[in-house]
C-alpha positions in Angstrom: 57.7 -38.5 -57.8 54.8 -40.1 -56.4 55.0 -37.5 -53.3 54.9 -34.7 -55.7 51.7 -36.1 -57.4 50.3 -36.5 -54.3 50.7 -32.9 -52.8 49.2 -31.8 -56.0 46.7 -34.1 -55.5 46.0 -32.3 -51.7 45.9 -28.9 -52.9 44.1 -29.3 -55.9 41.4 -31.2 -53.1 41.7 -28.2 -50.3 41.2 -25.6 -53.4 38.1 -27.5 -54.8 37.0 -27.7 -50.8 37.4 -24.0 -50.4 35.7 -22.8 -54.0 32.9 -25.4 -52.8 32.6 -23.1 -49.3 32.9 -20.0 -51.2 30.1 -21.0 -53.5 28.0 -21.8 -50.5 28.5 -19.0 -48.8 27.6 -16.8 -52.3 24.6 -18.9 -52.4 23.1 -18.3 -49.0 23.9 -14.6 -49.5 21.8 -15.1 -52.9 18.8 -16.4 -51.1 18.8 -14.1 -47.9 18.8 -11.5 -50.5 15.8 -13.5 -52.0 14.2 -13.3 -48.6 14.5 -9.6 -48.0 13.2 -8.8 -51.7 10.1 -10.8 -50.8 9.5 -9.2 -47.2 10.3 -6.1 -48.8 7.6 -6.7 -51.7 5.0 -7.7 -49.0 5.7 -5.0 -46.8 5.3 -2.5 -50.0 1.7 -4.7 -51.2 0.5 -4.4 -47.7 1.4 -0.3 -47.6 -0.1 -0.1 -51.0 -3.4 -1.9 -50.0 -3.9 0.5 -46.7 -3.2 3.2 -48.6 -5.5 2.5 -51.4 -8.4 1.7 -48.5 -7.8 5.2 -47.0 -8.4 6.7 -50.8 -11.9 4.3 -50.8 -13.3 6.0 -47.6 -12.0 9.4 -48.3 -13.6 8.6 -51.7 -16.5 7.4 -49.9 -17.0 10.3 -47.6 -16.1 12.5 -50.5 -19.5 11.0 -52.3 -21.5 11.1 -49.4 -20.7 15.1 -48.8 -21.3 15.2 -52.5 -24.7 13.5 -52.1 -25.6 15.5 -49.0 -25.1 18.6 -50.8 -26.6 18.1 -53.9 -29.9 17.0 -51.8 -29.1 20.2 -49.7 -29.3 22.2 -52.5 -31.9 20.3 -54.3 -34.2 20.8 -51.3 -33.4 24.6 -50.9 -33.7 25.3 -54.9 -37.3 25.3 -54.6 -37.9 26.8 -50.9 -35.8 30.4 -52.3 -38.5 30.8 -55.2 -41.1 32.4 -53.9 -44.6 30.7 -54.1 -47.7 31.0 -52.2 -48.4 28.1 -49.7 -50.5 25.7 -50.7 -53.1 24.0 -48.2 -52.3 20.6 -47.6 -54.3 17.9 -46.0 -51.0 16.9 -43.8 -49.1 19.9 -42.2 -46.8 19.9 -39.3 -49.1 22.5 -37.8 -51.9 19.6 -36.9 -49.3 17.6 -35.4 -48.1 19.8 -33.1 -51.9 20.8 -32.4 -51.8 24.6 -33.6 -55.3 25.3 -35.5 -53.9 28.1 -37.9 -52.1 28.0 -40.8 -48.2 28.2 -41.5 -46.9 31.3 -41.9 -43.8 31.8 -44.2 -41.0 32.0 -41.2 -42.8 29.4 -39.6 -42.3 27.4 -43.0 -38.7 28.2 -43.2 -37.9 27.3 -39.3 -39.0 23.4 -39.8 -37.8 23.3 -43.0 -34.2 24.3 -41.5 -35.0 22.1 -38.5 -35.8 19.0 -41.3 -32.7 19.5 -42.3 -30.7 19.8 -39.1 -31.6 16.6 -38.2 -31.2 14.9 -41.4 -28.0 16.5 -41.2 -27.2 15.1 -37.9 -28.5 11.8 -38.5 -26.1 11.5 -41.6 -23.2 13.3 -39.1 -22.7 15.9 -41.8 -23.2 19.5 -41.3 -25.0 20.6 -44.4 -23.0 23.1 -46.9 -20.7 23.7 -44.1 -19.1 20.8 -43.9 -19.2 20.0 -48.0 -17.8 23.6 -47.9 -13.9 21.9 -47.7 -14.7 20.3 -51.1 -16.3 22.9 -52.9 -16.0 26.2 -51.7 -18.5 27.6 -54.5 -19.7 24.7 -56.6 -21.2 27.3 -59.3 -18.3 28.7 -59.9 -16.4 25.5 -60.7 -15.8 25.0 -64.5 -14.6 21.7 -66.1 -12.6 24.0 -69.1 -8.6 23.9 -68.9 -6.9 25.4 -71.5 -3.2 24.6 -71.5 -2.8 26.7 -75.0 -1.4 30.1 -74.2 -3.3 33.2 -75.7 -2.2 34.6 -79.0 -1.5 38.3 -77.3 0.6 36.7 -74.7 2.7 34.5 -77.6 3.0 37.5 -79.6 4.0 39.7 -77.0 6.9 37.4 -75.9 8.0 37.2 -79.1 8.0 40.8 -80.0 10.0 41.1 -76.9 12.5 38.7 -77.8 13.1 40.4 -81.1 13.8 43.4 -79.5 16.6 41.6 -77.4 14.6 41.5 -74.3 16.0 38.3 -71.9 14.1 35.3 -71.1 14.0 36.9 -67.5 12.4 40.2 -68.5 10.0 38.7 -70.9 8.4 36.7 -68.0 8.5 39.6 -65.3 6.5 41.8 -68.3 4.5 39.4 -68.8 3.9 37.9 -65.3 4.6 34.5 -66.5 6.9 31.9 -65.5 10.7 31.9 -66.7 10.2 28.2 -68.6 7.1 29.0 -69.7 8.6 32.0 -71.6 11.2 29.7 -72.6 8.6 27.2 -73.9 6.6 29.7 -76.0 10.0 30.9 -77.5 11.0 27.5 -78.1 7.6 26.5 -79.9 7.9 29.7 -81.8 11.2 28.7 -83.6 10.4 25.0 -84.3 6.8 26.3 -85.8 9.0 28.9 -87.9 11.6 26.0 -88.9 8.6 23.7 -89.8 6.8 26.3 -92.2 10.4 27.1 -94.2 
């Protein structure tokens, strides 16, 4: 009886040994895992961080055109009016040594060469290179209307009555297929919310 005790004893021991390994073995799995996360979350904070410093100088250089232009445009707002030229006590003309006075061209040509070489000191090439950024900054509006026009509601839905298909509505109307869908779709839920 005793011997039976004691083989019990044994493999009770060796499966308490080998749940012990197991456990060990889960464990180091469990903080290799650890390890990885935390490379892996380093590695994605030090992507994030370059990436967010490329956005800061393209910001950066994005401001600078901005600025660049705006003086650009500031400077040659006032040289396109036409005015008569003033005498001035200073004029490039004395530097240079000429007695006579500016004439209009003359005017213009070191006014364009001012701005050259401001433009070159700042590496910039005047509204050229601002042109990438704003291809006609008059033109731009800060208005967006995302509600679609009454004619263009009322025209889908007329169409719809009629049987049209979502498809034909949007090639009439030269609209997209969802957005048809959408304007349908708000129709009935307005007309289920005023019964």
């Amino acid at each position: 009886m005793g011997a039976f005790w004691l083989t019990i004893s044994l493999l009770l021991h060796a499966f308490s040994f080998l749940l012990i390994i197991l456990l060990y073995m889960r464990l180091a799995r469990l903080g290799e895992a650890e390890q990885r996360a935390a490379r892996r979350a380093e590695e994605l904070e030090e992507a994030m961080a370059a990436h967010l410093a490329l956005w800061k100088e393209e910001n950066e250089r994005f401001f600078g055109e901005l600025d660049a232009l705006l003086r650009t445009k500031m400077t040659a707002g006032p040289a396109k009016r036409p005015t008569e030229p003033k005498p001035t006590a200073f004029a490039p003309s004395a530097i240079s040594g000429d007695s006579g006075p500016m004439s209009p061209a003359e005017s213009h040509e070191s006014t364009a060469e001012g701005k050259t070489g401001e433009s070159a000191k700042t590496g910039q090439n005047g509204p050229d290179a601002a042109h990438d950024y704003f291809p006609d900054i008059e033109v731009i509006e800060d208005v967006l209307d995302l509600s679609p026009s009454a004619s263009v509601a009322d025209a889908a839905r007329r169409l719809y009555a009629e049987g049209a298909s979502v498809e034909e509505i949007a090639k009439k109307l030269q609209k997209g297929k969802t957005e048809v869908e959408l304007l349908l779709k708000f129709d009935r839920k307005a007309d289920e919310i005023g019964e």
